[in-house]
C-alpha positions, 0 to 999 in steps of 0.5 A: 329936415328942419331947414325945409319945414316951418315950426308950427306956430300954436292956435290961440282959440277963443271960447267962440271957437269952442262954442261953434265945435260944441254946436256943431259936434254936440260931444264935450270930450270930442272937443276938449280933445280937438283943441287939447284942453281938458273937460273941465275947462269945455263945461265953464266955457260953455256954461259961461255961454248959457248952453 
């Protein structure tokens, strides 16, 4: 099964990505979970933005 399918190739995201998901969800742990970081690391991101 491996021969037909790529191996995923992982998502570099940026603290602007976790900004947009926050505006647009307005729930830390949602995306914390999205992108598999923890909360702790959402709340510096976004606190470093001032939101």
């Amino acid at each position: 099964m491996e021969g037909l399918m790529n191996k995923p190739i992982p998502y570099e995201w940026t603290n602007e990505d976790i900004i947009k998901d926050y505006e647009k969800y307005k729930d830390k742990k949602k995306v914390a979970f999205i992108w598999g970081i923890s909360l702790k690391e959402v709340n510096e991101i976004l606190k470093q933005s001032k939101l």
